[in-house]
Backbone as CSV, one residue per row, in Angstrom:
resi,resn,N_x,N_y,N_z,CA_x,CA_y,CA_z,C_x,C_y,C_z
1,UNK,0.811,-1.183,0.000,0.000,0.000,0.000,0.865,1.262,0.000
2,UNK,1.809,1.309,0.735,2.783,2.446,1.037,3.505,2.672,-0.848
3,UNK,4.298,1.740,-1.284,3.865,1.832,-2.869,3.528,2.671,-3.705
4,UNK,2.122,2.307,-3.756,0.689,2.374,-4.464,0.840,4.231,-4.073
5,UNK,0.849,4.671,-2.713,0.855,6.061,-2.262,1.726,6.639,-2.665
6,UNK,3.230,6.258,-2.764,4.380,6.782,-3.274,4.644,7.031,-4.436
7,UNK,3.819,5.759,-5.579,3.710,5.800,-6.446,2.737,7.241,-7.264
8,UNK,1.693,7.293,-6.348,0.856,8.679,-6.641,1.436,9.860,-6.502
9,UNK,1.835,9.981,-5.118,2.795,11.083,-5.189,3.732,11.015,-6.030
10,UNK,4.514,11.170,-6.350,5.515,10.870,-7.668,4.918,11.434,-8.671
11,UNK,3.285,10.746,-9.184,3.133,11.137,-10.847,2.288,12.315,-10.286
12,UNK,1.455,12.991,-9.166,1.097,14.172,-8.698,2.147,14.963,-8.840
13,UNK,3.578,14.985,-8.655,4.691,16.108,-8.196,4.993,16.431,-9.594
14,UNK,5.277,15.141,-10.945,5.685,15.196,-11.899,4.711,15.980,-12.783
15,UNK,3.040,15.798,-12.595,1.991,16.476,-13.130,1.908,18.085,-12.830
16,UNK,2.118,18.348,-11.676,2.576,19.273,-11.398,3.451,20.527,-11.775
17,UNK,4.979,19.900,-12.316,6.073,20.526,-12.291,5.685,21.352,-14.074
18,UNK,5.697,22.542,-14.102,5.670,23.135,-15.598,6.732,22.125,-16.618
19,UNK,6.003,22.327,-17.775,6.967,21.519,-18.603,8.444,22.363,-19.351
20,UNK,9.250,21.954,-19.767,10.451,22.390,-20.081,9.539,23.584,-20.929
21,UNK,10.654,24.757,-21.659,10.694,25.323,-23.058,11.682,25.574,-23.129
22,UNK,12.161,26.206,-24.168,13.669,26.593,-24.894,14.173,27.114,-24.182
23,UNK,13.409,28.181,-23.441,14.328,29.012,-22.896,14.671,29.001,-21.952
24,UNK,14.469,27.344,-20.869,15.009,27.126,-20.419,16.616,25.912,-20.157
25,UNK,16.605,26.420,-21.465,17.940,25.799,-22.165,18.705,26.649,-22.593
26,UNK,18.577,28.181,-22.270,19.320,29.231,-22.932,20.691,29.167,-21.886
27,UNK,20.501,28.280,-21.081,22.255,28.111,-21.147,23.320,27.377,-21.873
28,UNK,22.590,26.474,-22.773,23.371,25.999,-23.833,24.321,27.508,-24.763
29,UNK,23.343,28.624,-24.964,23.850,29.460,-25.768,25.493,29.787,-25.769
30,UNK,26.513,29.785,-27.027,27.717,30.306,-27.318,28.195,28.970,-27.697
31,UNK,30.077,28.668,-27.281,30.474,28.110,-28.004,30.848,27.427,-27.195
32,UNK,30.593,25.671,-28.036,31.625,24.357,-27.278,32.586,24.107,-27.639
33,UNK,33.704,24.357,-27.016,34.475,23.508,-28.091,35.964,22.891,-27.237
34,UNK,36.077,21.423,-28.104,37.280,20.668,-27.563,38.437,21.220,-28.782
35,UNK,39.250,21.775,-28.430,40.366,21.870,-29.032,41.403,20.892,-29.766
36,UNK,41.457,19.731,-29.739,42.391,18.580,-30.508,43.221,18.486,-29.824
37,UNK,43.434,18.296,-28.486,45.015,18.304,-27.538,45.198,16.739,-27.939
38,UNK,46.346,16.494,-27.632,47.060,15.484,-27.364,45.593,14.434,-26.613
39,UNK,45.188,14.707,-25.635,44.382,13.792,-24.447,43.010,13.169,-25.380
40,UNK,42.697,14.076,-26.728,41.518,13.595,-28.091,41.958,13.097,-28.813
41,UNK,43.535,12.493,-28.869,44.175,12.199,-30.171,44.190,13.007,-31.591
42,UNK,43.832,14.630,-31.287,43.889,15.739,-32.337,42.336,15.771,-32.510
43,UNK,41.129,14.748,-32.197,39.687,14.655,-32.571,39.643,16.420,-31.750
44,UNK,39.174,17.178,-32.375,38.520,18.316,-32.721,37.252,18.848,-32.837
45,UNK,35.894,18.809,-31.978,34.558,19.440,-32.053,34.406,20.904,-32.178
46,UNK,33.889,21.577,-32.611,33.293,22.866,-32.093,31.653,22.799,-32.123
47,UNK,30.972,23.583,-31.542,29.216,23.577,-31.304,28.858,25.432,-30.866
48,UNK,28.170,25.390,-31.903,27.607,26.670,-31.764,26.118,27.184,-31.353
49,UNK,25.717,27.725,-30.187,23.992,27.516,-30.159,23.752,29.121,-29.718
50,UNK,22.299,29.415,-30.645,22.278,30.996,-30.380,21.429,30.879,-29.379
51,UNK,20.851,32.308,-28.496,20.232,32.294,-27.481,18.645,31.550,-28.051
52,UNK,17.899,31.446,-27.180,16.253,31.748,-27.340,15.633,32.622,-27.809
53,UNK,15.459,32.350,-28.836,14.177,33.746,-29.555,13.543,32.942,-30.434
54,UNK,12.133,32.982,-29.943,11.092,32.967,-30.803,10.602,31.728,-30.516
55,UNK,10.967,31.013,-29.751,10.887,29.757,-29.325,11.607,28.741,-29.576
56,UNK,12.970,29.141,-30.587,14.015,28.320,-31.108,15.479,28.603,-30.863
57,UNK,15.885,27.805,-30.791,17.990,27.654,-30.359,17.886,27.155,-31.841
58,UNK,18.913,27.786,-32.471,19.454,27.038,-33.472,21.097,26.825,-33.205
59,UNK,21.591,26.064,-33.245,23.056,25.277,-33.530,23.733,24.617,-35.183
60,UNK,25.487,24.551,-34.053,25.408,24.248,-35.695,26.984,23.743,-34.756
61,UNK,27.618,22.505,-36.022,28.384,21.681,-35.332,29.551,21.157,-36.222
62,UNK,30.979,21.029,-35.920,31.598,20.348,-37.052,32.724,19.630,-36.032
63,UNK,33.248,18.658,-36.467,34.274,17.788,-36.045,35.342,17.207,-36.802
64,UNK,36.043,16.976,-36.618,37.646,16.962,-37.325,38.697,16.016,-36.431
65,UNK,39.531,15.961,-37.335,40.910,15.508,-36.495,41.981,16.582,-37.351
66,UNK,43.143,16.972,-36.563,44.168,17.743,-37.613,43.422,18.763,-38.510
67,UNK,43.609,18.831,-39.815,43.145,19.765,-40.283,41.771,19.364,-41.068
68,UNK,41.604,18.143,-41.375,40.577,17.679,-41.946,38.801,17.175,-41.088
69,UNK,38.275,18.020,-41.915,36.523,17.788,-41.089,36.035,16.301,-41.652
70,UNK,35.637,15.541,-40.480,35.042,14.360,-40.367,33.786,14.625,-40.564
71,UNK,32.984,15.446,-39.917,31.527,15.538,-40.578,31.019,17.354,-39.611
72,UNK,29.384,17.391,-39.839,28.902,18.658,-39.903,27.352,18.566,-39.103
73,UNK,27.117,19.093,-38.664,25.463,18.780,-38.159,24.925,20.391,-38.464
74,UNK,23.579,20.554,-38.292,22.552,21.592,-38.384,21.728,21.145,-37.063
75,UNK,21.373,22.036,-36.092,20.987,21.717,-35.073,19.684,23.032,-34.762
76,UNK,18.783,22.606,-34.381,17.661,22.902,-33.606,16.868,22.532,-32.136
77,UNK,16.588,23.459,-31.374,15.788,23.442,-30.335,14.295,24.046,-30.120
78,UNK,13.625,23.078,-30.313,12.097,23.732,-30.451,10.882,23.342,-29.825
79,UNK,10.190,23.978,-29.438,8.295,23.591,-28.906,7.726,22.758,-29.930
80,UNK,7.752,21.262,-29.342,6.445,20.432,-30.263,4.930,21.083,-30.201
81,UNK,3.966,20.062,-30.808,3.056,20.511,-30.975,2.065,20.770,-29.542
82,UNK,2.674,19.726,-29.220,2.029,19.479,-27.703,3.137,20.678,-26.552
83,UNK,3.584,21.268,-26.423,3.988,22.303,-25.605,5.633,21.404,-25.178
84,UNK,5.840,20.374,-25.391,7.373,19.760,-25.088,8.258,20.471,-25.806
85,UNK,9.564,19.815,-25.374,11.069,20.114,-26.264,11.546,19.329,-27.001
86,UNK,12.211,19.334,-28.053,12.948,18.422,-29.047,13.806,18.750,-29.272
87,UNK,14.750,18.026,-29.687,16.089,18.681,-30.183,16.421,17.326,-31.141
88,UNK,16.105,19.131,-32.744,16.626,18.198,-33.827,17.846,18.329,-34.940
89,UNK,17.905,17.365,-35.531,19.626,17.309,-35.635,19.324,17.214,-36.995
90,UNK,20.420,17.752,-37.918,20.128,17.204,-39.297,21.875,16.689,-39.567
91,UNK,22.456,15.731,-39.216,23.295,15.483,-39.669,23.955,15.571,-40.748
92,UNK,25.177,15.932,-41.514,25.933,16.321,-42.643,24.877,17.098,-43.735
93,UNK,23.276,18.110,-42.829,23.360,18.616,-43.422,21.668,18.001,-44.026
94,UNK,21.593,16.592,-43.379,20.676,15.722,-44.143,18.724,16.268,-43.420
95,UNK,17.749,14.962,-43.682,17.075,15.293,-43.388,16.860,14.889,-41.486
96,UNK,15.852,16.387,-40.981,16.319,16.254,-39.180,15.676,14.980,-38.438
97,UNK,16.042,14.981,-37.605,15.774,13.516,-36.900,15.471,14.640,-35.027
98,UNK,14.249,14.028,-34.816,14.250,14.588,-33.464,13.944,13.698,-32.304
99,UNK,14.577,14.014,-31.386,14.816,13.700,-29.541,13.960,14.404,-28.969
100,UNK,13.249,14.031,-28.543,12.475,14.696,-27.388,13.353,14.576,-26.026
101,UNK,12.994,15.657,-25.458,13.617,16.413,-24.191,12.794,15.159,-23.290
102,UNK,13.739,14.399,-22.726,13.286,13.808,-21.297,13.489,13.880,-20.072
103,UNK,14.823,14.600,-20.105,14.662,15.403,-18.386,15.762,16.594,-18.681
104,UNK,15.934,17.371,-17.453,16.929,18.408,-17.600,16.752,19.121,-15.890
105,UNK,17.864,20.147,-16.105,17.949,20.411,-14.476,18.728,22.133,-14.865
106,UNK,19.602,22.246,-14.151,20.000,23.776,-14.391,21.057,23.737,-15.770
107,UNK,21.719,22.665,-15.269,22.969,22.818,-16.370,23.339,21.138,-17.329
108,UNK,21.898,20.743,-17.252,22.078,19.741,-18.167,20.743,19.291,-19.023
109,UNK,20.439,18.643,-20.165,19.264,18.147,-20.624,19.931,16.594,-21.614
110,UNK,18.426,15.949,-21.151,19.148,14.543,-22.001,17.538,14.489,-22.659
Protein backbone atom coordinates (compact mmCIF):
# COMPACT_ATOMS: atom_id res chain seq x y z
CA UNK A 1 0.00 0.00 0.00
CA UNK A 2 2.78 2.45 1.04
CA UNK A 3 3.87 1.83 -2.87
CA UNK A 4 0.69 2.37 -4.46
CA UNK A 5 0.85 6.06 -2.26
CA UNK A 6 4.38 6.78 -3.27
CA UNK A 7 3.71 5.80 -6.45
CA UNK A 8 0.86 8.68 -6.64
CA UNK A 9 2.80 11.08 -5.19
CA UNK A 10 5.52 10.87 -7.67
CA UNK A 11 3.13 11.14 -10.85
CA UNK A 12 1.10 14.17 -8.70
CA UNK A 13 4.69 16.11 -8.20
CA UNK A 14 5.69 15.20 -11.90
CA UNK A 15 1.99 16.48 -13.13
CA UNK A 16 2.58 19.27 -11.40
CA UNK A 17 6.07 20.53 -12.29
CA UNK A 18 5.67 23.13 -15.60
CA UNK A 19 6.97 21.52 -18.60
CA UNK A 20 10.45 22.39 -20.08
CA UNK A 21 10.69 25.32 -23.06
CA UNK A 22 13.67 26.59 -24.89
CA UNK A 23 14.33 29.01 -22.90
CA UNK A 24 15.01 27.13 -20.42
CA UNK A 25 17.94 25.80 -22.17
CA UNK A 26 19.32 29.23 -22.93
CA UNK A 27 22.25 28.11 -21.15
CA UNK A 28 23.37 26.00 -23.83
CA UNK A 29 23.85 29.46 -25.77
CA UNK A 30 27.72 30.31 -27.32
CA UNK A 31 30.47 28.11 -28.00
CA UNK A 32 31.62 24.36 -27.28
CA UNK A 33 34.47 23.51 -28.09
CA UNK A 34 37.28 20.67 -27.56
CA UNK A 35 40.37 21.87 -29.03
CA UNK A 36 42.39 18.58 -30.51
CA UNK A 37 45.02 18.30 -27.54
CA UNK A 38 47.06 15.48 -27.36
CA UNK A 39 44.38 13.79 -24.45
CA UNK A 40 41.52 13.60 -28.09
CA UNK A 41 44.18 12.20 -30.17
CA UNK A 42 43.89 15.74 -32.34
CA UNK A 43 39.69 14.66 -32.57
CA UNK A 44 38.52 18.32 -32.72
CA UNK A 45 34.56 19.44 -32.05
CA UNK A 46 33.29 22.87 -32.09
CA UNK A 47 29.22 23.58 -31.30
CA UNK A 48 27.61 26.67 -31.76
CA UNK A 49 23.99 27.52 -30.16
CA UNK A 50 22.28 31.00 -30.38
CA UNK A 51 20.23 32.29 -27.48
CA UNK A 52 16.25 31.75 -27.34
CA UNK A 53 14.18 33.75 -29.55
CA UNK A 54 11.09 32.97 -30.80
CA UNK A 55 10.89 29.76 -29.33
CA UNK A 56 14.01 28.32 -31.11
CA UNK A 57 17.99 27.65 -30.36
CA UNK A 58 19.45 27.04 -33.47
CA UNK A 59 23.06 25.28 -33.53
CA UNK A 60 25.41 24.25 -35.70
CA UNK A 61 28.38 21.68 -35.33
CA UNK A 62 31.60 20.35 -37.05
CA UNK A 63 34.27 17.79 -36.05
CA UNK A 64 37.65 16.96 -37.32
CA UNK A 65 40.91 15.51 -36.50
CA UNK A 66 44.17 17.74 -37.61
CA UNK A 67 43.15 19.77 -40.28
CA UNK A 68 40.58 17.68 -41.95
CA UNK A 69 36.52 17.79 -41.09
CA UNK A 70 35.04 14.36 -40.37
CA UNK A 71 31.53 15.54 -40.58
CA UNK A 72 28.90 18.66 -39.90
CA UNK A 73 25.46 18.78 -38.16
CA UNK A 74 22.55 21.59 -38.38
CA UNK A 75 20.99 21.72 -35.07
CA UNK A 76 17.66 22.90 -33.61
CA UNK A 77 15.79 23.44 -30.34
CA UNK A 78 12.10 23.73 -30.45
CA UNK A 79 8.29 23.59 -28.91
CA UNK A 80 6.45 20.43 -30.26
CA UNK A 81 3.06 20.51 -30.97
CA UNK A 82 2.03 19.48 -27.70
CA UNK A 83 3.99 22.30 -25.61
CA UNK A 84 7.37 19.76 -25.09
CA UNK A 85 11.07 20.11 -26.26
CA UNK A 86 12.95 18.42 -29.05
CA UNK A 87 16.09 18.68 -30.18
CA UNK A 88 16.63 18.20 -33.83
CA UNK A 89 19.63 17.31 -35.63
CA UNK A 90 20.13 17.20 -39.30
CA UNK A 91 23.29 15.48 -39.67
CA UNK A 92 25.93 16.32 -42.64
CA UNK A 93 23.36 18.62 -43.42
CA UNK A 94 20.68 15.72 -44.14
CA UNK A 95 17.07 15.29 -43.39
CA UNK A 96 16.32 16.25 -39.18
CA UNK A 97 15.77 13.52 -36.90
CA UNK A 98 14.25 14.59 -33.46
CA UNK A 99 14.82 13.70 -29.54
CA UNK A 100 12.47 14.70 -27.39
CA UNK A 101 13.62 16.41 -24.19
CA UNK A 102 13.29 13.81 -21.30
CA UNK A 103 14.66 15.40 -18.39
CA UNK A 104 16.93 18.41 -17.60
CA UNK A 105 17.95 20.41 -14.48
CA UNK A 106 20.00 23.78 -14.39
CA UNK A 107 22.97 22.82 -16.37
CA UNK A 108 22.08 19.74 -18.17
CA UNK A 109 19.26 18.15 -20.62
CA UNK A 110 19.15 14.54 -22.00
Amino acid sequence: MTGLFAGLAALLLAAAAPAATVDDLGWMAGSWIEDGSADTGGRWTEEYWTGPRGGVMLGASRSGRGELLGEFEFLRLQADADGGVSYLAQPGGGAPVAFRLARRDAASAT
